[in-house]
C-alpha positions in Angstrom: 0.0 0.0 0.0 1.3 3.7 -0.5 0.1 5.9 1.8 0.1 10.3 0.8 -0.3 12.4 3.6 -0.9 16.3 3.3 -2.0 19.2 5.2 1.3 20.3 7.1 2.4 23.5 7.5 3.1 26.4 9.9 1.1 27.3 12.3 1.3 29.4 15.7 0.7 28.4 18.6 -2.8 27.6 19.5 -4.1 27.3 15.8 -5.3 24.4 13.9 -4.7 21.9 11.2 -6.0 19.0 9.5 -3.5 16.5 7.8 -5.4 14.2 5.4 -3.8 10.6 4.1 -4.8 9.0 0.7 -4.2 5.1 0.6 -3.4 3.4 -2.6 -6.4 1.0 -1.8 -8.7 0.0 0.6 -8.3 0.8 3.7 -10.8 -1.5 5.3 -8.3 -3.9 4.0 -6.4 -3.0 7.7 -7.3 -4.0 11.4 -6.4 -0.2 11.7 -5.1 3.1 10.0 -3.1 5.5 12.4 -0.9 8.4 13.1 2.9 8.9 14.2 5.4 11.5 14.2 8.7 12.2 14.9 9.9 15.7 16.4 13.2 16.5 14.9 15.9 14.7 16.9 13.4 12.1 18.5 12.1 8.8 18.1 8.8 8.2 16.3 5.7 8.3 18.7 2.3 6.8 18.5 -0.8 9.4 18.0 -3.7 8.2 17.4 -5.1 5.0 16.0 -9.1 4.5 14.5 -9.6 0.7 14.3 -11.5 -0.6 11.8 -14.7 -1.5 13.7 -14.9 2.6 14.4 -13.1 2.6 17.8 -10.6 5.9 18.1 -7.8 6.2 20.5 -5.2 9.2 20.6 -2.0 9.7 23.0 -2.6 11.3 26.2 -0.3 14.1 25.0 -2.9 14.9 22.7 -6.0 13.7 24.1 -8.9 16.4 23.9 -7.2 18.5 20.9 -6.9 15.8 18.1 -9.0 13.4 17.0 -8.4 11.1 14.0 -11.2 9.9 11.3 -11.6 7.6 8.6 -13.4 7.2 5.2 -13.7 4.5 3.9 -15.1 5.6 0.5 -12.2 7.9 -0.2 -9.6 5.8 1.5 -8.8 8.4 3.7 -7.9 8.7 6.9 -8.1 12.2 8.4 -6.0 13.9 12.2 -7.8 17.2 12.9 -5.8 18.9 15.2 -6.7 21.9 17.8 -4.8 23.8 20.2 -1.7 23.3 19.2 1.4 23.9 20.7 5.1 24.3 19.8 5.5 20.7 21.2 3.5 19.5 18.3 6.0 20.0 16.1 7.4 17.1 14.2 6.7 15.3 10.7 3.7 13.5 10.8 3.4 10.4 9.3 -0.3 8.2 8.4 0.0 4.2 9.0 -1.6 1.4 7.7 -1.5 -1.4 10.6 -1.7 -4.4 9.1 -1.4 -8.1 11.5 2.2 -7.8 12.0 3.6 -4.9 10.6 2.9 -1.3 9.9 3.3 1.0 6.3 4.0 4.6 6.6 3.6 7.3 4.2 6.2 9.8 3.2 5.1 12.3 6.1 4.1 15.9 6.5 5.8 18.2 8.7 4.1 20.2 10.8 5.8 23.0 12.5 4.4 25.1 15.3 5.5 28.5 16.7 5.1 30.2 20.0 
């Protein structure tokens, strides 16, 4: 599967964004579609993960300002973010979570200033 993400950018402190990922088929094909990112110097993080029977869960770092949707039509899998903070800063990168192993997309940076 390839997996496009877009919808980075810049953004200060407190604004908004809303990265979208295109998958290369269908996505109900996967237990799960997710998001990571990676803050420049650091390990890759977990963010949120939508399951495929419609369950959400997000990181606690993020809990209550992102929330992550699918569509399964479009093949899309959707992280609106909110309140964002320069902490959130770091490329962002939409999963496919397949049985026993994950695909990544190319990633989309996001960069937030204070």
């Amino acid at each position: 599967v390839q997996l496009q993400a877009s919808g980075g950018g810049w953004v200060q402190a407190g604004g908004s964004l809303r990265l979208s990922c295109v998958a290369s088929k269908s996505i109900s094909d996967f237990p799960a579609m997710g998001w990571y990112r990676q803050a420049p110097g650091g390990q890759r993080e977990w963010v949120a993960t939508r399951a495929r029977a419609g369950a959400s869960n997000v990181a606690d770092s993020v809990k209550g300002r992102f929330t992550i949707s699918t569509d399964n039509a479009q093949n899309t899998v959707s992280l609106q973010m909110t309140a964002l903070q320069p902490e959130d800063t770091a490329t962002y990168y939409c999963t496919a979570m397949a049985r026993t192993t994950n695909y990544y997309g190319q990633g989309t940076l996001v960069t937030v200033s204070s």
